[in-house]
C-alpha positions as CSV (number, residue, x, y, z in Angstrom):
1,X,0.0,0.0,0.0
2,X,2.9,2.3,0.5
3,X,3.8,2.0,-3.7
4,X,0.2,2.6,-4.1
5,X,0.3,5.9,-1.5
6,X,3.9,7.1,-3.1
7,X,2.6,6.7,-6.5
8,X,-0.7,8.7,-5.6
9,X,1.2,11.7,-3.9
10,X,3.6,11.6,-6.9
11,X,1.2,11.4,-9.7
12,X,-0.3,14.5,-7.4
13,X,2.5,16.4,-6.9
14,X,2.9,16.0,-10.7
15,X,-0.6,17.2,-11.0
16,X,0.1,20.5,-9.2
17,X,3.4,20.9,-10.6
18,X,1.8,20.5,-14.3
19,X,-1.4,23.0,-12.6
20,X,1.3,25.5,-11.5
21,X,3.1,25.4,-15.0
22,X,-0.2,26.1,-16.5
23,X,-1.4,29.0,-13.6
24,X,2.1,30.7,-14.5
25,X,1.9,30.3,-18.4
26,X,-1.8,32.0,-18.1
27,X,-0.5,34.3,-15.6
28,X,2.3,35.5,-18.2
29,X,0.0,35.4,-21.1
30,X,-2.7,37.4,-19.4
31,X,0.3,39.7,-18.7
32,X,1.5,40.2,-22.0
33,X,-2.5,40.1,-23.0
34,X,-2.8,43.0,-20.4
35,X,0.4,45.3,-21.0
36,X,-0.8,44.8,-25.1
37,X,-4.5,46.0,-23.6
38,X,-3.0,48.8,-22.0
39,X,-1.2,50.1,-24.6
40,X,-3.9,49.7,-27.4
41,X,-6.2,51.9,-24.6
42,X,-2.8,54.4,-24.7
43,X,-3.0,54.7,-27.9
44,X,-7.1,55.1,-28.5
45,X,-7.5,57.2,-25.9
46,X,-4.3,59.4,-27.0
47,X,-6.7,59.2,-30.5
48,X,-10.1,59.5,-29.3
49,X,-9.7,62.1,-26.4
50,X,-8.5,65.1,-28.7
51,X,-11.3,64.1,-30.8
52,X,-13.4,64.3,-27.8
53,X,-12.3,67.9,-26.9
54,X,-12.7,68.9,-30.1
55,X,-16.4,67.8,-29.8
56,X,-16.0,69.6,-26.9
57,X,-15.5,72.5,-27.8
58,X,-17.5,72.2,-31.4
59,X,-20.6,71.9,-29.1
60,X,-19.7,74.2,-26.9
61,X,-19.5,76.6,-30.3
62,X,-22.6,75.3,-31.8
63,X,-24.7,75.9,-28.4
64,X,-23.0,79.5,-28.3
65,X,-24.0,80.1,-31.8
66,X,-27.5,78.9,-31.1
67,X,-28.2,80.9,-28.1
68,X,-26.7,84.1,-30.0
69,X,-28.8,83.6,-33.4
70,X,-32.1,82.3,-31.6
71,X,-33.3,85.8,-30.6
72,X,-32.4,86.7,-33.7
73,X,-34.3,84.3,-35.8
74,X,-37.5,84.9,-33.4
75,X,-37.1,88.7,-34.2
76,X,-36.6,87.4,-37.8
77,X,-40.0,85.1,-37.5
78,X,-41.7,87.5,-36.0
79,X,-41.1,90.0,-38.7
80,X,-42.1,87.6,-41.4
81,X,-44.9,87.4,-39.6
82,X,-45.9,90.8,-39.0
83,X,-45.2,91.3,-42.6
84,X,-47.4,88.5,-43.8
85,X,-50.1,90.0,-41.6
86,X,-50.2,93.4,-42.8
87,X,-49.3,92.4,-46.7
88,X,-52.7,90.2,-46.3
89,X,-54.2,93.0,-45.0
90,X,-53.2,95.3,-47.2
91,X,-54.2,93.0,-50.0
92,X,-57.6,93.0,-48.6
93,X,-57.7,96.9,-48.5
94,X,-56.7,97.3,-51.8
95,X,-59.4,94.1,-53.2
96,X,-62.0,96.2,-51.2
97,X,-60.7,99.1,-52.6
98,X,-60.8,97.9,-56.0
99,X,-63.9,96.6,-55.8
100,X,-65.4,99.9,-54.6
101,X,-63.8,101.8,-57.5
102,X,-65.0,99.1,-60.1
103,X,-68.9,99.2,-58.7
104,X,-68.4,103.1,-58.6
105,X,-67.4,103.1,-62.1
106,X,-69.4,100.8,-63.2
107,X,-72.6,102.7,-61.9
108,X,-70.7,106.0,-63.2
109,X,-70.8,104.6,-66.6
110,X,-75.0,103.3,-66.3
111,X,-75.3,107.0,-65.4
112,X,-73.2,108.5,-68.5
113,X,-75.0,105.8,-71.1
114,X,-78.1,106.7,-69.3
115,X,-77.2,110.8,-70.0
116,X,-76.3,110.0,-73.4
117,X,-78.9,108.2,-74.3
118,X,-81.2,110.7,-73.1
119,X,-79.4,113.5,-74.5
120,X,-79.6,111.8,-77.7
121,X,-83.2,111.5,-77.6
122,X,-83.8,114.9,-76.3
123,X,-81.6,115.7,-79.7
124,X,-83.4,113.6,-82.0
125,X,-86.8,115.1,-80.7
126,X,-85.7,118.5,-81.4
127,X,-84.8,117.9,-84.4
128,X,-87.7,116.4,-85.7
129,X,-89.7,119.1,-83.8
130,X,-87.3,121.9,-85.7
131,X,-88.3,119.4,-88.9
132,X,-91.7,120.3,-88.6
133,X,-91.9,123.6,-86.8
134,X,-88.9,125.3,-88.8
135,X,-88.2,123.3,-92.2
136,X,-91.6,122.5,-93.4
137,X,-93.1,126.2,-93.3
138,X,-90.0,126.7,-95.2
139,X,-90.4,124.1,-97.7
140,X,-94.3,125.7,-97.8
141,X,-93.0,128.9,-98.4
142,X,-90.1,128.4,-101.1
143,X,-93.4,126.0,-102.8
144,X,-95.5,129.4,-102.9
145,X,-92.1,131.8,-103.4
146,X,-91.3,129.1,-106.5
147,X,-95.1,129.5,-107.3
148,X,-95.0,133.3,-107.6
149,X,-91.9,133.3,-109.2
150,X,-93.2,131.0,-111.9
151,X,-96.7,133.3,-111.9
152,X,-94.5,136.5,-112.1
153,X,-92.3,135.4,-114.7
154,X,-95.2,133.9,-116.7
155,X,-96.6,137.1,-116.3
156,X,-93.5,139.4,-117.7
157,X,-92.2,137.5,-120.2
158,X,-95.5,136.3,-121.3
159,X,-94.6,133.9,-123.0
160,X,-96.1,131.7,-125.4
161,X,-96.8,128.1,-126.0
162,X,-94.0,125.6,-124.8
163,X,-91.6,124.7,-128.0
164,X,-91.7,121.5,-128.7
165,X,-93.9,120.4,-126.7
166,X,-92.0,121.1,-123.6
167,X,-93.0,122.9,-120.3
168,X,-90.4,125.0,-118.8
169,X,-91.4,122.9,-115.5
170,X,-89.3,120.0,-116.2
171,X,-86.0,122.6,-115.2
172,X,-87.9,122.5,-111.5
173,X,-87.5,118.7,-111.5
């Protein structure tokens, strides 16, 4: 039993030895894994942290620039607006404006056709009224003045028969 017991604490002290071996290889390899880790982080952060300050400072220029143009662009919106207000409304003037002017006009020129047309009338009437009151006694009297004249010359040239047949009426014709 004593082979069996010196074999056991043998085959066991091999069994740590062999589970040191391995503790101290993965101890060094975890080393070299860590000193490798350390440096890569070196490196990124010696990368990454300028670009974080940049950012930094980009936002920090960005929120500056924002907090500098915003009452600015509300004074710019609100203008718009205002403007966009008082163009409509001033749109709306001048369409009520218009239309006031057109309905004027157009009533101004129902009164003028209306004038006209009465004034024509008025004209036509007083002409035919000068037609009958004025031209016809005329046309009476140069019948009876062409009459007399006829008579009178009849009278002082006395003359005779027609020749040929003619009448000296036909030069009234």
């Amino acid at each position: 039993m004593d082979d069996k017991l010196t074999l056991f604490v043998e085959v066991t002290a091999a069994a740590v030895v062999l589970q040191m071996l391995i503790l101290a290889a993965m101890f060094f390899t975890l080393r070299k894994l860590s000193a490798f880790a350390k440096d890569q982080a070196e490196q990124m952060s010696s990368r990454v942290l300028p670009l974080l300050e940049d950012t930094k400072k980009l936002t920090a220029d960005v929120q500056r620039l924002l907090e500098t143009t915003r009452p600015k662009l509300e004074i710019i919106l609100d203008n718009a607006t205002v403007v966009s207000t008082t163009a409509r409304e001033q749109a709306e003037k001048v369409q009520a404006a218009l239309t006031a002017f057109m309905e004027g006009a157009r009533a101004q020129a129902i009164r003028a056709d209306e004038l006209l047309t009465r004034t024509f009338d008025k004209v036509e009437d007083t002409s035919s009224k000068v037609q009958n009151t004025v031209l016809s006694p005329i046309r009476h009297l140069n019948g009876i003045l062409q009459g007399i004249g006829i008579g009178l010359e009849a009278f002082f040239h006395k003359q005779k028969s027609p020749r040929n047949g003619r009448h000296n009426d036909e030069m009234f014709i």
